[in-house]
C-alpha positions, 0 to 999 in steps of 0.5 A: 500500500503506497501512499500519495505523495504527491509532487514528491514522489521522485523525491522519496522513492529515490531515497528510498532507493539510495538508502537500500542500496547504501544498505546493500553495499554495507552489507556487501562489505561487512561480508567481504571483510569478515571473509578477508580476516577469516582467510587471513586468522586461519593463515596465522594460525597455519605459521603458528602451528607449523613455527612453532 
């Protein structure tokens, strides 16, 4: 259900679509990262075992 906004309808449904796309990266990123510092802990954790 989508109310009458008006002159302002480009206006919101703009941010609206700025701000799930914002979202949408951040996400993406905070994903990425967590991925980046996984591999790199894991790798740590490979020369730890393997020097002791």
């Amino acid at each position: 259900m989508m109310p009458e906004l008006g002159k302002y309808t480009v206006t919101v449904l703009g941010s609206y679509a700025a701000t799930i796309v914002l979202l949408a990266v951040l996400v993406a990123m905070t994903l990425w990262r967590g991925a980046r510092v996984k591999r790199a802990l894991k790798a740590q954790e490979e020369r730890m075992k393997t020097h002791g």
